[in-house]
Structure formats: C-alpha cells, structure tokens
Residue frames as qw, qx, qy, qz and C-alpha x, y, z in Angstrom:
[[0.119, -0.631, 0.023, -0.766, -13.17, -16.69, -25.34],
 [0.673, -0.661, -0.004, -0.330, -14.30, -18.51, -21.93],
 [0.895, -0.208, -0.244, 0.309, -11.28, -20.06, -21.39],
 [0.108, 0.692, -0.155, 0.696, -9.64, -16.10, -21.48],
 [0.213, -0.599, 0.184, -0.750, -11.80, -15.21, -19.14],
 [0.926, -0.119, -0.354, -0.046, -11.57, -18.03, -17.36],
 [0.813, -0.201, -0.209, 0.505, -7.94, -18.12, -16.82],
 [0.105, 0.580, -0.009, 0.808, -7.88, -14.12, -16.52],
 [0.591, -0.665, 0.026, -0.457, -10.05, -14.61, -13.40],
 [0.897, -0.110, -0.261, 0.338, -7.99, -17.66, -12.36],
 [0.460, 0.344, -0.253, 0.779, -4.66, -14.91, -12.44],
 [0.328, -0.656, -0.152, -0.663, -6.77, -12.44, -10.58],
 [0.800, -0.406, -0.216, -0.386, -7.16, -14.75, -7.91],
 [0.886, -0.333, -0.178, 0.270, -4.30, -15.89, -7.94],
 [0.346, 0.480, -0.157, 0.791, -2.35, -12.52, -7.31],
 [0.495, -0.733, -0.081, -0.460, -4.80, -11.78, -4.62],
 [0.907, -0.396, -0.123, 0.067, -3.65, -14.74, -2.62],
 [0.742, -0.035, -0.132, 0.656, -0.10, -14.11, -3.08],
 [0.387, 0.425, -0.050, 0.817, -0.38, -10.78, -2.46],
 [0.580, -0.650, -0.471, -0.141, -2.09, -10.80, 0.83],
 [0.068, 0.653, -0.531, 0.536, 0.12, -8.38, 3.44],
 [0.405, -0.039, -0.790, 0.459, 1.26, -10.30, 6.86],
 [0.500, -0.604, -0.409, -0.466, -1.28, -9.99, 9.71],
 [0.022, -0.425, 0.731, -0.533, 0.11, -8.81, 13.38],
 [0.829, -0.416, -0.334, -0.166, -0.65, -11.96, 15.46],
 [0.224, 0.064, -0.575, 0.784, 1.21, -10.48, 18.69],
 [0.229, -0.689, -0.688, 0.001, -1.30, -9.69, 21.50],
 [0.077, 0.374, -0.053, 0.923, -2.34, -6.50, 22.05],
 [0.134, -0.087, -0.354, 0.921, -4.14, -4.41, 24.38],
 [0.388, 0.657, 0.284, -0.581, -6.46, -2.59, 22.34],
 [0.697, 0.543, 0.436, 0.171, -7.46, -3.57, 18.22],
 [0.488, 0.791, 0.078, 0.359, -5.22, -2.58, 15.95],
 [0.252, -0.892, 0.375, -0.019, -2.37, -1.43, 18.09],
 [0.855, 0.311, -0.353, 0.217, 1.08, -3.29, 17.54],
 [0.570, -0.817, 0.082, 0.037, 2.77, -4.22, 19.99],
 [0.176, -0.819, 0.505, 0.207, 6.56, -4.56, 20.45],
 [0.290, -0.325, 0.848, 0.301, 7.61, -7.71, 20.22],
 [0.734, 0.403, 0.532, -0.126, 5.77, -7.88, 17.07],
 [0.393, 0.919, 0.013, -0.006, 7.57, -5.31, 15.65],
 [0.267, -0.715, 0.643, 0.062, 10.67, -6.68, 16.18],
 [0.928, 0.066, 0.361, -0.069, 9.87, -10.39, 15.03],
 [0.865, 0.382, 0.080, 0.316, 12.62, -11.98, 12.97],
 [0.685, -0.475, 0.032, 0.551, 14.98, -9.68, 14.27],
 [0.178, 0.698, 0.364, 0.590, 13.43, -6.70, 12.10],
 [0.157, -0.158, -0.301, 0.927, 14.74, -3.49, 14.02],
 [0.160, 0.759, 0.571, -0.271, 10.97, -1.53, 14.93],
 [0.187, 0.819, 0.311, -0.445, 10.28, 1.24, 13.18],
 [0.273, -0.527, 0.550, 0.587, 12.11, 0.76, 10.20],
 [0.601, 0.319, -0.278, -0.677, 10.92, 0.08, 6.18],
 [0.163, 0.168, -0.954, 0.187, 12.01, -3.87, 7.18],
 [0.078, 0.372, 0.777, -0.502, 9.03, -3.58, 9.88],
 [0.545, 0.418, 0.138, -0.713, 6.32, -1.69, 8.16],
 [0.540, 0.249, -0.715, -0.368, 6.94, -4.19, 4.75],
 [0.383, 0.019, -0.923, 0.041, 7.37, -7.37, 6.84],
 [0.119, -0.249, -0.944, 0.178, 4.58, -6.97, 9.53],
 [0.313, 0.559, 0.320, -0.698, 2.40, -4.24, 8.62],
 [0.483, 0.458, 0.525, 0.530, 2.76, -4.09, 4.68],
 [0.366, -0.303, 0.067, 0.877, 3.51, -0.98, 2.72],
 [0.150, 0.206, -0.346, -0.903, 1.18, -0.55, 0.34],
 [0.566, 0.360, 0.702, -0.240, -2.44, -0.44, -1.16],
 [0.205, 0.253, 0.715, 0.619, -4.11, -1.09, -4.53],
 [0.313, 0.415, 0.417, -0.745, -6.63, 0.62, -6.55],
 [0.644, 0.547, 0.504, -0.180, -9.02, 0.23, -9.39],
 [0.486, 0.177, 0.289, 0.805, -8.31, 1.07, -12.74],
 [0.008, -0.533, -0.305, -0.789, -8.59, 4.86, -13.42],
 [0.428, -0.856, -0.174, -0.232, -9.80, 5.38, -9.47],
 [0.315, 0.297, -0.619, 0.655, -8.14, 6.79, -6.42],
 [0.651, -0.480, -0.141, -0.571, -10.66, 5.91, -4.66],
 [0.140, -0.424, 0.826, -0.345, -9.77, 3.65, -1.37],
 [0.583, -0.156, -0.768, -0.215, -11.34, 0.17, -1.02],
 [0.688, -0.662, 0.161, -0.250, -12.57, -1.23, 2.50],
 [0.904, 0.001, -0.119, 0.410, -9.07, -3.73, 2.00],
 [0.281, 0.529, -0.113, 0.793, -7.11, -0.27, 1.50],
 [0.504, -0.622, -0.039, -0.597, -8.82, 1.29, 4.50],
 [0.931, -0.357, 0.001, -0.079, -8.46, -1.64, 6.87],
 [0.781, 0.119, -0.232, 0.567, -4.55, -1.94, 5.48],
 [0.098, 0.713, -0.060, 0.691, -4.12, 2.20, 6.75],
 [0.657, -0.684, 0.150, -0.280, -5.59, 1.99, 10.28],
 [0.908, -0.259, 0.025, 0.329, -2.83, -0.87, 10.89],
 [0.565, 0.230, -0.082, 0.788, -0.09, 1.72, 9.39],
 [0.130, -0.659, 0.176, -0.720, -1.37, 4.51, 11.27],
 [0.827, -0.525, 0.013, -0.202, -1.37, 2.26, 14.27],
 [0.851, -0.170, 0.017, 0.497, 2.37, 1.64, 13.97],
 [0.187, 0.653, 0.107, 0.726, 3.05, 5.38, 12.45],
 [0.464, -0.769, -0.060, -0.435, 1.29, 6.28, 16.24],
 [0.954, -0.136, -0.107, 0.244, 3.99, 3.40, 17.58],
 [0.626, 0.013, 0.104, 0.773, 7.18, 4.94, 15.89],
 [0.333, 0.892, 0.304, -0.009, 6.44, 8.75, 15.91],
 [0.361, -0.594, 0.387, 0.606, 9.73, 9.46, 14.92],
 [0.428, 0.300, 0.760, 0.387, 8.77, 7.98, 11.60],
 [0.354, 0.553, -0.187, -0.731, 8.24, 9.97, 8.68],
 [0.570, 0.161, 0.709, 0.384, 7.18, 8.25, 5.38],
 [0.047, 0.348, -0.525, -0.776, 7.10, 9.16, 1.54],
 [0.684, 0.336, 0.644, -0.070, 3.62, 7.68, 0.13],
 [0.032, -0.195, 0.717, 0.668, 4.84, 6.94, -3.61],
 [0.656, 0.418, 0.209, -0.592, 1.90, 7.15, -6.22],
 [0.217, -0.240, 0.846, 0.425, 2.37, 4.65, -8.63],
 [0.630, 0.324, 0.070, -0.702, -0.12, 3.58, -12.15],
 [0.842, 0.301, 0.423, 0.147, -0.80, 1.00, -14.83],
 [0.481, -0.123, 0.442, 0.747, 1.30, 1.04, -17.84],
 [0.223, 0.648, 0.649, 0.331, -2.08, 2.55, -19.96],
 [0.010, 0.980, 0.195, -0.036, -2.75, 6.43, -20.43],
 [0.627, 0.618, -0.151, 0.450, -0.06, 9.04, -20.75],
 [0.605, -0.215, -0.455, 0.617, 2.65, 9.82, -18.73],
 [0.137, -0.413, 0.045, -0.899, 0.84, 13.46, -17.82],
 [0.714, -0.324, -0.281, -0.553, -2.28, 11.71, -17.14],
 [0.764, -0.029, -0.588, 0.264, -0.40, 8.85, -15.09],
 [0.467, 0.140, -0.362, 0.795, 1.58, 10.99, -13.39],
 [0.463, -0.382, 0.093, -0.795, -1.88, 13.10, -11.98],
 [0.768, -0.322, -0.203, -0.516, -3.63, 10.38, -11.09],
 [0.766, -0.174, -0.497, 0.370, -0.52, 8.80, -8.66],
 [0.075, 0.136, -0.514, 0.844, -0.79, 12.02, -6.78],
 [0.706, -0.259, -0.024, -0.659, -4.28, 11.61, -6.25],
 [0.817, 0.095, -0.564, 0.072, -3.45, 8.32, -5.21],
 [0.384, 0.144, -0.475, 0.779, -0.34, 9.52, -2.94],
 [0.077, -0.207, 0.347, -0.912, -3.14, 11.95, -1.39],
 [0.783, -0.193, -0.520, -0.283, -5.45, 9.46, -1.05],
 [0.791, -0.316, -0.462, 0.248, -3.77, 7.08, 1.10],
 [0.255, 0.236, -0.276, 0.896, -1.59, 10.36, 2.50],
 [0.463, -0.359, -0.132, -0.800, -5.26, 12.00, 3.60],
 [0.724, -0.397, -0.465, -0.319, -6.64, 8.94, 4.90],
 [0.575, -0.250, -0.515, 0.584, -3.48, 7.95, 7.83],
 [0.025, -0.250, 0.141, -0.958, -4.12, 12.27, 8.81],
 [0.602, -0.388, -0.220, -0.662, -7.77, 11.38, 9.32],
 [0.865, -0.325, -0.382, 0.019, -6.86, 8.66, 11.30],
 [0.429, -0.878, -0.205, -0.050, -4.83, 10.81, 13.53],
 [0.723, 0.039, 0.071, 0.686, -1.21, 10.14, 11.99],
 [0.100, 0.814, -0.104, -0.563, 0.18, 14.30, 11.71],
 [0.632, 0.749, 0.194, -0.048, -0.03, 15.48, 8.72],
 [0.062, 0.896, -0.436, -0.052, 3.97, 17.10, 8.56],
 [0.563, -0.298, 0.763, 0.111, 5.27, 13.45, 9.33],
 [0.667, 0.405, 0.617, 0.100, 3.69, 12.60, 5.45],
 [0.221, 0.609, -0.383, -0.659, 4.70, 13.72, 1.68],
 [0.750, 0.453, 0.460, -0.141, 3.78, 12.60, -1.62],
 [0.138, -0.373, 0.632, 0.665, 5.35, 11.57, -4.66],
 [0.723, 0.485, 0.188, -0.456, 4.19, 10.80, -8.08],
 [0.473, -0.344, 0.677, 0.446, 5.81, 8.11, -10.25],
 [0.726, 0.307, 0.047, -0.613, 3.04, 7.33, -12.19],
 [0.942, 0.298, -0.151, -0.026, 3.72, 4.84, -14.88],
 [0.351, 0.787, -0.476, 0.178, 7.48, 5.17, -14.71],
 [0.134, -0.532, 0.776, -0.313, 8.30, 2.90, -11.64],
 [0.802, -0.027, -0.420, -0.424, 6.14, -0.92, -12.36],
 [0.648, -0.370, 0.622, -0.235, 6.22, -3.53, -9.54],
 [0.724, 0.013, 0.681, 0.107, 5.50, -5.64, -12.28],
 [0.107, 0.323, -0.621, -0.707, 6.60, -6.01, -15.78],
 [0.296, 0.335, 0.883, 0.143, 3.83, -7.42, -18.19],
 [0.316, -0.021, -0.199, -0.927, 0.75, -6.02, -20.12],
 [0.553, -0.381, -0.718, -0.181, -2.29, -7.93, -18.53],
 [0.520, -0.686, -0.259, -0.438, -4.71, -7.72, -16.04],
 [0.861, -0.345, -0.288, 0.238, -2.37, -9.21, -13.72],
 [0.515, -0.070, -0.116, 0.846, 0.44, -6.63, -13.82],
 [0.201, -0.724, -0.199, -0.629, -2.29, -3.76, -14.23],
 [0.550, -0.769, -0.224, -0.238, -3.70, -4.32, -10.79],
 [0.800, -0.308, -0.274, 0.435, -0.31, -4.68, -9.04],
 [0.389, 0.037, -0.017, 0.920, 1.06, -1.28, -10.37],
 [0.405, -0.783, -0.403, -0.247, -2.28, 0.20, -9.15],
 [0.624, -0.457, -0.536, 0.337, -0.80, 1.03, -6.10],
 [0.209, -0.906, 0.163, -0.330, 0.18, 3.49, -3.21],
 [0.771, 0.045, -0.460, 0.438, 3.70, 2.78, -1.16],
 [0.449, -0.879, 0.143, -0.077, 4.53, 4.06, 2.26],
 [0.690, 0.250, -0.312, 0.603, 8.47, 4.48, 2.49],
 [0.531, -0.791, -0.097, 0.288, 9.96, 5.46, 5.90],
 [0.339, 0.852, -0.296, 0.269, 12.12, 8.67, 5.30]]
C-alpha cells in the first residue's frame, strides 16, 4: 500500500514537471506584457495558436470535481490576457474538458463551468468579453488516455484555441 502511494505521488510529480508551460524570458517594459520578439521566437508567426501554445501555453488544470481556479491557473491567465491585449484581433474558443469519471451529462456541465471559469477570469482581467466563447467537451475529448491519477489531472483542464 505505501509503495502505491508512493509511486502515485512520484507520477504526480512527475507530470507536474513535464507539464510546466514555457515562461516569456524576452524583456519587457512593464510585468507581464509580451513583447514582440518573444512572440515571434522560433519563427512562430505572433498571434497565432503556434504562439499562445509555444510561449504563453494554452491551457489550465483543475481539481477533481472543481472549477474552481488555482493561484497556477490565475497566474497562467494574466500572461494570456497579456498577449490576448497584444493580438486584439484574436478571438479564442476556451474548450472545457473532464476526467474520464461521472457521466457524460454531468461531465459535460462541469466543462462549461470550467470554459466559464477561465472564459470569466481573462474578461476580469480586461480581455472583451465578445472576443471569447465556450465549449464543452467534457469527457469526450482526453489529452491523455489511461485510468489513474495521472491521466485524471491532465484531462482536468481548460484550452484556449485562437478562432
């Protein structure tokens, strides 16, 4: 039994690490603002799902059974609504997405609460509110395939796609 939970926390841990989003180290101005030639790095056209994946990241996690935001979730938003404020041509699609557990009604609520979560939070932070929509996939679309803690927490998630 301790060697489960042992190597259950081990996985845990290691999914965090590997699943850490890139961090803009271009200089800016003013915190949290991206500049250009960050958004361009590797010869990623700006304002495109390329650039929000590769140097902002697209998406955040949540608990099981919450749509609540974390401070990691939070902290990942302000940097997309700081590149959302960049590109305001940009529109995005924030995809709700769940674990594989509960039913596919129940799923399929709780990744729009999800979707209007993270959809609510970039508005508060001053993104407009017409430039955002929500989907629900719920269970139906898994980042990862698996039953275990490890593929739970990954299909937790919210996704910003650029329309």
């Amino acid at each position: 039994m301790l060697l489960r939970i042992l190597s259950t926390v081990f996985m845990l841990f290691f999914i965090a690490a590997c699943g850490s989003t890139p961090k803009d180290t271009a200089s800016s101005s003013d915190a949290g603002t991206i500049t250009e030639t960050s958004s361009v790095s590797g010869g990623v056209a700006g304002g495109t799902q390329d650039d929000l994946v590769i140097n902002v990241g697209d998406r955040v996690f949540f608990g099981y059974d919450s749509h609540d935001l974390s401070s990691d979730a939070q902290e990942q938003l302000q940097v997309q609504a700081s590149w959302m404020k960049q590109y305001s041509e940009v529109s995005l699609t924030v995809e709700g997405h769940c674990d594989e557990r509960g039913t596919r009604e129940y799923n399929i609520a709780l990744g729009e609460r999800r979707a209007q979560a993270m959809k609510n939070y970039l508005i508060g932070l001053g993104v407009e509110a017409g430039r955002l929509s929500t989907i629900s996939y719920g269970k139906e679309r898994p980042a990862v395939l698996g039953s275990n803690d490890a593929a739970y927490a990954q299909n937790r998630r919210a996704v910003a796609v650029v329309n």
